[in-house]
Every structure is written in C-alpha cells, then in structure tokens.
C-alpha positions as CSV (number, residue, x, y, z in Angstrom):
1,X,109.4,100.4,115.0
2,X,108.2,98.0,112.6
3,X,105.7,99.0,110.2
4,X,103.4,97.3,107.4
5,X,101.1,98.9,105.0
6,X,97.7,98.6,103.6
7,X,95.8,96.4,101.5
8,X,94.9,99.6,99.1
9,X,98.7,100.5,98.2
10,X,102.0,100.3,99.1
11,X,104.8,102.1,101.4
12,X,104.1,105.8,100.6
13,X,101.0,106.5,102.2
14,X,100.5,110.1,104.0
15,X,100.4,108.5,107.3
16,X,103.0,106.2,106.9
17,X,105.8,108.4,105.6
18,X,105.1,111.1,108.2
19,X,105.4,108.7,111.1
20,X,108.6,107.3,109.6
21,X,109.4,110.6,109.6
22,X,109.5,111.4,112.7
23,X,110.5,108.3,114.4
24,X,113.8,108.3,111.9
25,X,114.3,112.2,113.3
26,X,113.5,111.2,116.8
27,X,116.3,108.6,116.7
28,X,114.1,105.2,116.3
29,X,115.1,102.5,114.8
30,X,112.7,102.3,111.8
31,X,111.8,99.5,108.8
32,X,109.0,99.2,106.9
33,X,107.7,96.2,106.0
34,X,106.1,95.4,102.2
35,X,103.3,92.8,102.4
36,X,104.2,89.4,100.8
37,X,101.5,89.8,98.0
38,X,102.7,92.8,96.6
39,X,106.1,91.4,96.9
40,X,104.3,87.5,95.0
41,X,103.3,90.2,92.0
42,X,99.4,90.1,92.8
43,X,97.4,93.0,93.5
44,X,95.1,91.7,95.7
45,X,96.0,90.8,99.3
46,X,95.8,86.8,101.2
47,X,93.7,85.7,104.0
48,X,94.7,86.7,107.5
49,X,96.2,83.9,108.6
50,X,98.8,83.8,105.2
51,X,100.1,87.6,105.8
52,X,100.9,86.9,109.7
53,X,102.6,83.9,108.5
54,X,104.9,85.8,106.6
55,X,105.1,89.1,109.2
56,X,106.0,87.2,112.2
57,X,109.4,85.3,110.8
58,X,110.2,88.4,109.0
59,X,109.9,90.5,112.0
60,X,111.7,87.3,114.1
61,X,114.4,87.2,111.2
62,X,115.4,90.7,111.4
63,X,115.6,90.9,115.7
64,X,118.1,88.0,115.9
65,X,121.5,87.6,116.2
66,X,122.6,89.1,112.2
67,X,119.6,90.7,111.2
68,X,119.3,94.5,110.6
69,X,117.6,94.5,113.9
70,X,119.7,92.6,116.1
71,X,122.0,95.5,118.0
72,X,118.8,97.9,118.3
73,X,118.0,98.9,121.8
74,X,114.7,99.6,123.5
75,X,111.6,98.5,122.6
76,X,110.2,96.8,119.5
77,X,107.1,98.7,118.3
78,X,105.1,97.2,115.6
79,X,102.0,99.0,113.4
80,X,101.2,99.8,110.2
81,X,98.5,101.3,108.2
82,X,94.5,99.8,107.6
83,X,96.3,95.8,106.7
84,X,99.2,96.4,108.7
85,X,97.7,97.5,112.0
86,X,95.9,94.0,112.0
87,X,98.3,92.2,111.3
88,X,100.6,94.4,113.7
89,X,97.6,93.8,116.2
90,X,97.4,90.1,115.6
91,X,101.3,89.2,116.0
92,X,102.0,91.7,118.7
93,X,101.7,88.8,121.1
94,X,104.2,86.4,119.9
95,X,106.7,89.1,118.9
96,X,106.9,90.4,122.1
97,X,106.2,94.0,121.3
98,X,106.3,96.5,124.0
99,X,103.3,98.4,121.9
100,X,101.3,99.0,118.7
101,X,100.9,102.0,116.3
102,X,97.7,101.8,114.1
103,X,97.3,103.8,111.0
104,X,93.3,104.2,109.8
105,X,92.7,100.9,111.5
106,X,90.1,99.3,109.5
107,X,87.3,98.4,112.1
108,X,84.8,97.1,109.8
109,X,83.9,97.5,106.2
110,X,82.0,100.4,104.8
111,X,78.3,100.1,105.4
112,X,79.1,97.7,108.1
113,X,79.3,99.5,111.3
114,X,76.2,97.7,112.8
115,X,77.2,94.6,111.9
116,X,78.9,93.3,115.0
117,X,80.0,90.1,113.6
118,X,81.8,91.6,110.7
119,X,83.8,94.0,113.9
120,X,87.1,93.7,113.9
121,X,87.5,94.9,116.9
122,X,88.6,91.7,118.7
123,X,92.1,92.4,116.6
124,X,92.4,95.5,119.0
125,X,91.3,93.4,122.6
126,X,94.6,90.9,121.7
127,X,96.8,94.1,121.6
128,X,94.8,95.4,125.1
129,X,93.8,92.8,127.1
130,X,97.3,92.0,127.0
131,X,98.1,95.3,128.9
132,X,100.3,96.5,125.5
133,X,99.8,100.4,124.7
134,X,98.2,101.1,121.9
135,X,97.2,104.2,119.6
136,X,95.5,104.5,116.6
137,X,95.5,107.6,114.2
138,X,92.2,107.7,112.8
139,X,90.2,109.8,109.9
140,X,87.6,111.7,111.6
141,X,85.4,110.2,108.5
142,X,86.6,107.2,107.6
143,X,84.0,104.6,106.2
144,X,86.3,101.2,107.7
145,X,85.7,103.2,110.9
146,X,85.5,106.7,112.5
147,X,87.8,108.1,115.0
148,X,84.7,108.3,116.9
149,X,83.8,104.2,116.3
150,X,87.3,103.6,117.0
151,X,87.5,105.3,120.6
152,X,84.5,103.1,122.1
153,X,87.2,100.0,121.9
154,X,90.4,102.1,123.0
155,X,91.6,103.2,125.9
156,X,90.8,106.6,126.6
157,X,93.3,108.9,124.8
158,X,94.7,105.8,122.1
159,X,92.9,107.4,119.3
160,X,94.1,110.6,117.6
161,X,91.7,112.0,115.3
162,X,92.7,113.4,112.0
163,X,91.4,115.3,109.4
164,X,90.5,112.6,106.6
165,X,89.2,109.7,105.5
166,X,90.3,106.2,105.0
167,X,93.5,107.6,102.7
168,X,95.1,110.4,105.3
169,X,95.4,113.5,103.2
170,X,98.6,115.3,102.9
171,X,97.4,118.3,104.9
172,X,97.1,115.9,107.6
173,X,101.1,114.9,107.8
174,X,101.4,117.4,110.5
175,X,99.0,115.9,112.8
176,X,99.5,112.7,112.1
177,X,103.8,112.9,113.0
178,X,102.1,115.2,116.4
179,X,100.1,111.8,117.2
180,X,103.1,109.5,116.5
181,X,105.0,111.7,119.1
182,X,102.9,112.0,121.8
183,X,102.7,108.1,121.6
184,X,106.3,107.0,121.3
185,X,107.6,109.9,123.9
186,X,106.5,107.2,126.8
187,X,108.2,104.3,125.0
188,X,111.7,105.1,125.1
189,X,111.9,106.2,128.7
C-alpha cells in the first residue's frame, strides 16, 4: 500500500497515520509517499499532470527488481489523502494496482458542488470503470465533498463516512483504521 498525502500538509494527517496504522499491524507492506513540491521546498502544489509525472516512476522505481518494493507479495494498493487519492485515482491504471484507498477525496471545491464542470468525479470513473475496488473514507461534512456527494459516484458500500470535515479529526482515528479494514480484508485473500 502506497500512499500520497494532501495538498493542505504533509505525512501526519489523522487519516493517514491511522490507516498506516493498521495496514503496518495487519502485516501490509506500507510506504508513504511525499509529494515532489513539498520535497522542491514550495508550499504550494503543481498542476495535475506534473505530480503524476513524478508518482508513477516513483511508484515504478520502488516495485522493480532493487527497490524497497521488489520482494513484496500480493497486491499493490495505491491511495492517499484529498491530492493523493487523485493522483492515486489517476495513475492506478498504468501502475497496475489491484485497488485504490481514498482519504477525504476532494470532489469539487467548496461552494462548488453544483458546478458539474468543476466535478472531479471523472478521477473516480478511471479507478471504476476499470473494474478496480475502490473506497473512500469521507467527512460526513466536508466542503471538497460530503460522504453523501461522494456515494452518488461509488459503488454502493465504497464510501465510509466519518465524523469530520475535510481535516479527519483525531476522534475519528478509530473509524477511520475500522474503514481501512473492512476494505483491505478482501485484498489479500
């Protein structure tokens, strides 16, 4: 399990440190990934296109014969949190992943829920219209996207809602490593 964080901070997040968590106790193989701007120095993340550029040869880099990756068995799982889950979403393709773990999946901008054509909902469609699994742990009031918003463009039982918003408060941990089990139980039979 690969995962990536958000644009808003770094690899400490609520939600990210209790699925690592988990995954390290239930005996996954587990890496997280930090994004090449906060690595460059800036504060600010790239385009799209410039953060999957530097995800997928990491990702590649780490699977082959050498990396840290290279002996692991079963199946690679990539994710992350709000950033991470698109870019996880957008790459999951040509990585080969057997599934995707979203973490407050940013579905649109605040204030921009009935804007269609600011959705990014076509992000989640490459992950199933592929036939990968996905789940996404969602903040029953996040402004980038409810739990609720989220489920209309998931299969039914891929989003697990939590209490929160956007930022996954620490009284959430719990729920959130419960979600991140019930997803990954499936995966390594």
């Amino acid at each position: 399990m690969l995962l990536g964080h958000g644009a808003g901070g770094g690899l400490r997040s609520v939600d990210l440190t209790a699925a690592v968590s988990l995954l390290d106790a239930e005996g996954w193989a587990t890496g997280l990934v930090e994004q090449p701007w906060l690595v460059a120095g800036r504060r600010v993340a790239g385009p799209p296109p410039t953060l999957d550029a530097a995800w997928v040869p990491l990702v590649q880099a780490l699977r082959a014969r050498g990396g840290a990756l290279a002996t692991v068995r079963g199946p690679l799982v990539v994710g992350g949190r709000s950033a991470g889950a698109r870019v996880a979403c957008r790459t999951a393709e040509v990585l080969g992943a057997a599934a995707v773990l979203c973490l407050s999946f940013p579905l649109h901008l605040p204030g921009y829920a009935d804007r269609p054509d600011k959705s990014r909902a076509p992000e989640l469609r490459l992950v199933t219209d592929a036939g990968r699994p996905i789940a996404a742990v969602q903040g029953e009031t996040d402004a980038f996207g409810t739990a609720a918003e989220l489920a209309a463009y998931l299969p039914e039982g891929a989003v697990y809602p939590v209490t929160g918003t956007h930022s996954i408060p620490r009284g959430s941990a719990a729920a959130v490593a419960a979600a991140v089990l019930h997803f990954t139980a499936p995966l390594r039979d």
